[in-house]
C-alpha positions in Angstrom: -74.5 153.9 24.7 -77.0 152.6 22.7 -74.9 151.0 20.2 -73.4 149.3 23.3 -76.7 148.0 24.3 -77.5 146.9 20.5 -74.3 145.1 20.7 -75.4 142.9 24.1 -79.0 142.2 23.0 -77.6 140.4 20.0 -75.1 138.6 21.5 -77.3 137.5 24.6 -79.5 136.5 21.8 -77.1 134.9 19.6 -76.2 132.7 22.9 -79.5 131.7 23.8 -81.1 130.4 20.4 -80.0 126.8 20.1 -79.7 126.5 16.1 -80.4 123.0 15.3 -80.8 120.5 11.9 -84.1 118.6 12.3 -84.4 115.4 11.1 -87.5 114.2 13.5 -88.5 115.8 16.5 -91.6 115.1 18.3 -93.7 114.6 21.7 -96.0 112.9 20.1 -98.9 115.1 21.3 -99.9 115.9 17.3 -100.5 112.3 16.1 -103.8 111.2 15.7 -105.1 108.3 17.9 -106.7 106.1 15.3 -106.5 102.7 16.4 -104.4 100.1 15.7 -102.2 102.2 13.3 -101.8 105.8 15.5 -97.8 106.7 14.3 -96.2 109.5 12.6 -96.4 109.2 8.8 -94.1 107.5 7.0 -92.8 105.0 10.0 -93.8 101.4 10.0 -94.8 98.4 12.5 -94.3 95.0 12.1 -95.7 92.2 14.4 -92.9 89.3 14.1 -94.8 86.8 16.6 -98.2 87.7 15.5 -99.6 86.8 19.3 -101.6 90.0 19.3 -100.9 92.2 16.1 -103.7 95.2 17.0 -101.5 95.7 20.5 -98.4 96.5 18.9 -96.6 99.8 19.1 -99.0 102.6 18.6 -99.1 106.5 20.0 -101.0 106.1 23.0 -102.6 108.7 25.9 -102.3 108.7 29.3 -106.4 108.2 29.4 -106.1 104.7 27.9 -105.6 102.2 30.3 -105.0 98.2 29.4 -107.2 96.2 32.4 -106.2 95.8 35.7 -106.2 98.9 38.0 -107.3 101.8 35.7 -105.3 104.0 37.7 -101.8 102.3 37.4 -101.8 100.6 34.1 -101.9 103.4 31.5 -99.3 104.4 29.1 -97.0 106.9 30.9 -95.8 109.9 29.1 -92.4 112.2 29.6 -94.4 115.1 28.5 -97.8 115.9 27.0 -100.4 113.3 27.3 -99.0 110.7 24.2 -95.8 108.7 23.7 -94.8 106.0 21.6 -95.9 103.0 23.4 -96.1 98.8 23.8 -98.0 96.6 26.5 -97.0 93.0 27.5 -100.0 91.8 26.3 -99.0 92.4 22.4 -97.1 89.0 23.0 -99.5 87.4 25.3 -100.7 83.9 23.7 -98.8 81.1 22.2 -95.1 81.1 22.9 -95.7 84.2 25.2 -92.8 85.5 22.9 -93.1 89.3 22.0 -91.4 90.4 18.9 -92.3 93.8 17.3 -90.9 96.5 15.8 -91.4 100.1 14.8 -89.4 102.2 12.0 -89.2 106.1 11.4 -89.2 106.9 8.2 -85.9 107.1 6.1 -83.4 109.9 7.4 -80.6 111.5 5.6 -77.8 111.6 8.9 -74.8 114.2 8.2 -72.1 114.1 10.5 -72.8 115.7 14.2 -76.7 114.1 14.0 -77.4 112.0 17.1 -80.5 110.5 18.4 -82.3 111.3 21.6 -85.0 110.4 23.3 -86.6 109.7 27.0 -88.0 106.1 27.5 -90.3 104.6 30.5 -90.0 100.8 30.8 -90.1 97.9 33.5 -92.3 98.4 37.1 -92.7 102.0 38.9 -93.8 102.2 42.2 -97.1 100.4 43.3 -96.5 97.7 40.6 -95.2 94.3 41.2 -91.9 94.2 39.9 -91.8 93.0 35.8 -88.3 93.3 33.9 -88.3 94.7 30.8 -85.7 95.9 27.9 -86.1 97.2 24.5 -83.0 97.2 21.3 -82.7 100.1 19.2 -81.4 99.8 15.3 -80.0 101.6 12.4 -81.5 99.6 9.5 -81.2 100.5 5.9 -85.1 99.4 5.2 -88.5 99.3 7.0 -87.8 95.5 7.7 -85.7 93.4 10.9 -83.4 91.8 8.1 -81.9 94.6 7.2 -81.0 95.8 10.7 -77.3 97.7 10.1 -76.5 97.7 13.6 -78.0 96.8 17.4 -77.3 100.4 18.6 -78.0 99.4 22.1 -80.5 97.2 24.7 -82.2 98.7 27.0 -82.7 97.3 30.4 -85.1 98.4 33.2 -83.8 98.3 36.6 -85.3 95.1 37.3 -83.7 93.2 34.8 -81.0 92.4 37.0 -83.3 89.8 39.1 -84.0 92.2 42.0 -87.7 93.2 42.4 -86.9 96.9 42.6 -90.1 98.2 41.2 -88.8 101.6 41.0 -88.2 102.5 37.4 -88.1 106.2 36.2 -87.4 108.0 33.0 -84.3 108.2 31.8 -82.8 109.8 28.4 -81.2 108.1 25.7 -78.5 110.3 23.6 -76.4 107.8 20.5 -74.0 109.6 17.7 -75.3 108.5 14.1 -72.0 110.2 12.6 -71.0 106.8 11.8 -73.8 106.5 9.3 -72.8 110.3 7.6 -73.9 109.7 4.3 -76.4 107.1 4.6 -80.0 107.1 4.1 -80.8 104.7 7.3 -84.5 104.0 9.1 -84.2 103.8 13.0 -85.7 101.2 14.8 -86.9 100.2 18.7 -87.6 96.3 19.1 -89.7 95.0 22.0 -87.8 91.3 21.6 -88.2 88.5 25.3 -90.6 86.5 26.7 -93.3 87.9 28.7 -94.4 85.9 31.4 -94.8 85.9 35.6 -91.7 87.9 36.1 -90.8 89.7 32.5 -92.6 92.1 30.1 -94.7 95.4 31.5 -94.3 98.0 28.6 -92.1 100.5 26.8 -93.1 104.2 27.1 -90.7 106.1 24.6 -91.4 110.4 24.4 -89.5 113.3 23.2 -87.6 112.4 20.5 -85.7 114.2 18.6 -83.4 113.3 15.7 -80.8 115.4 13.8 -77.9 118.0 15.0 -78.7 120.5 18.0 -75.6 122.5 16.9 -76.2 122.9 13.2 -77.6 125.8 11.6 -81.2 125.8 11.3 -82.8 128.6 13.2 -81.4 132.0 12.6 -82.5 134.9 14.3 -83.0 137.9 11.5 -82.8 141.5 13.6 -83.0 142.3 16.9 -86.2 144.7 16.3 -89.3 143.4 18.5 -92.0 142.7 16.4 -95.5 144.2 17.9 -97.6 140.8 17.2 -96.8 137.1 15.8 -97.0 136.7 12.5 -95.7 133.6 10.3 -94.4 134.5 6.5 -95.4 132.8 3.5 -92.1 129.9 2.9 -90.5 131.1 0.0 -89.7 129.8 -2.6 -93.3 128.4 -3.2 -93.7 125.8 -4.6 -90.2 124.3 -3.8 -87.8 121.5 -4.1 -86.9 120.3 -2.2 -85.8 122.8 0.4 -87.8 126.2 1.9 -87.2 128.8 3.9 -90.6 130.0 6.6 -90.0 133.1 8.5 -92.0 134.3 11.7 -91.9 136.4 14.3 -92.4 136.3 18.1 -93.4 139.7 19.9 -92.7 140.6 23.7 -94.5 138.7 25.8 -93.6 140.0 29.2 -92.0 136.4 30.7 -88.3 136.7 30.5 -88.1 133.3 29.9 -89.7 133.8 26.3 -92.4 132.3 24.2 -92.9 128.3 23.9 -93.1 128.2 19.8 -93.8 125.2 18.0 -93.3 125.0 14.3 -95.3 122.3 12.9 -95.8 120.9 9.6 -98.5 118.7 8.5 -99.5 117.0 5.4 -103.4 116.3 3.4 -104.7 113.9 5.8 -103.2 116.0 8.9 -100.6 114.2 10.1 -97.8 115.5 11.3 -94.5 115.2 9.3 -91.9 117.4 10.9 -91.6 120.1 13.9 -89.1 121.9 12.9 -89.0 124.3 16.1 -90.0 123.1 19.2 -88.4 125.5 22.4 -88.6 128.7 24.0 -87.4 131.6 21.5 -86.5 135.7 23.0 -89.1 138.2 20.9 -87.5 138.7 17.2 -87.9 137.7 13.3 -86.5 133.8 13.0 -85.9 132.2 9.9 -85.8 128.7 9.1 -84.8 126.4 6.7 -86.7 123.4 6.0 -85.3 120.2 4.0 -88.6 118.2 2.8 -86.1 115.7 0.4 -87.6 112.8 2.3 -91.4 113.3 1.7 -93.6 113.1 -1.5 -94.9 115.4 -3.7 -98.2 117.6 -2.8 -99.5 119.8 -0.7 -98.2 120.5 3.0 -99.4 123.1 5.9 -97.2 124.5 8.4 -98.4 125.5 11.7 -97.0 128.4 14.5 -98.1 127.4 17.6 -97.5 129.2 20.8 -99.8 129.9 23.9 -101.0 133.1 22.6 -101.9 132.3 18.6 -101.6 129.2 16.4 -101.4 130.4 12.7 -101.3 128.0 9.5 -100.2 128.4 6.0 -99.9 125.8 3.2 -97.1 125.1 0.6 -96.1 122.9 -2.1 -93.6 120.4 -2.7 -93.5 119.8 -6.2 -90.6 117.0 -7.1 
């Protein structure tokens, strides 16, 4: 009987932890808000029509708001209180053209990696109705000429020439197998004219990166750990791949533990979450592959509504 019931727990487990290869993952709620530059380290912005560089895409909170009716015109976010963000007014002036860009840093895609993400853009209720669209790119550098591919355009509801006002978020899911192989940057574009009747904002959250189905979180054993703890990674210092082990005791909520597995770098900015959902009590291992960042020191973080817990490593190169 028991070894019947040893058998089911780890199955049942088994099913419900969604092993996945992380090549970005965030909400965004981590970055620092330090103005005009607040994105995750290593990406890039570009201001092409240079009407108002300092508005250009920048992690934004839901606090901020950008004139107008404080109430209505803030940054909108999917979850959290930050997402990646861009107002109409970063191409106000001149030609009224808006042009600007945003770059992740350089990802290694393997077959089965996809992007996804949940984006915000053109007029929600109780604002006059403004169309709006945004491109996404695969580039092979941190600049528009060397965009690889459009991936897609964007359009908000209203960019079919009826005031519909009544935009919502909506997720975003494209296969990058076709890159397998590549070292490629990803890009969003906020490219048209804003005027009386075009240009509002973008509001992009929840990204994520990589390959939900690969292995990357494994549970260890199906004993229940009596308190949260988070191993030293091993090996230490390493090259350019680590392993961090931790482990999640019973809470009492059947639908588990919200764990975040952070990691940071010197000036604390976040550089990778490599676990970011709701894991069953047990001893998880993960593998981490840093082959895209720099030498030095890094600190990774367990966060959970019960502890947060840090630890620092190296990545010597």
């Amino acid at each position: 009987m028991k070894r019947a019931l040893l058998l089911f727990f780890v199955l049942l487990l088994s099913n419900e932890i969604c092993s996945q290869r992380i090549l970005f993952q965030s909400n965004f709620e981590t970055i620092p808000l330090v103005f005009p530059d607040s994105i995750p380290a290593g990406w890039k912005k570009l201001d092409v029509d240079q009407n108002n560089p300092v508005l250009g895409w920048a992690v934004n909170d839901t606090n901020q708001h950008f004139g107008g009716d404080t109430t209505i015109f803030k940054p909108r976010a999917h979850s959290g209180n930050k997402s990646l963000f861009i107002f109409w007014l970063a191409g106000s002036g001149n030609n009224n053209l808006n042009d600007d860009w945003v770059w992740t840093d350089s990802l290694r895609i393997e077959t089965g990696d996809s992007l996804n993400f949940w984006c915000l853009l053109g007029s929600t209720p109780l604002i006059a109705a403004y169309a709006d669209s945004v491109q996404v790119h695969i580039c092979s550098a941190q600049n528009p000429s060397s965009s690889l591919l459009k991936l897609a355009t964007i359009k908000s509801n209203d960019s079919s020439g009826i005031p519909l006002n009544n935009n919502t978020w909506r997720e975003f899911k494209y296969s990058l197998s076709q890159f397998a192989g590549q070292r490629v940057y990803i890009a969003w574009r906020y490219y048209m004219i804003v005027n009386q009747t075009s240009g509002l904002w973008i509001n992009i959250d929840d990204l994520f990166i990589g390959n939900h189905s690969a292995i990357g979180i494994t549970p260890i054993n199906t004993e229940i750990p009596k308190e949260f703890s988070l191993s030293q990674n091993y090996p230490n210092p390493f090259n350019p791949s680590t392993k961090i082990r931790f482990e999640i005791p019973a809470s009492g909520n059947t639908a588990g533990n919200k764990v975040h597995l952070l990691v940071f770098d010197m000036l604390g900015r976040e550089v990778a979450v490599l676990v970011n959902e709701d894991l069953k009590p047990g001893t998880y291992e993960i593998n981490w592959d840093a082959g895209s960042l720099p030498s030095g020191t890094y600190f990774y973080r367990l966060v959970t509504d019960k502890v947060t817990i840090t630890k620092k490593m190296i990545l010597v190169k």
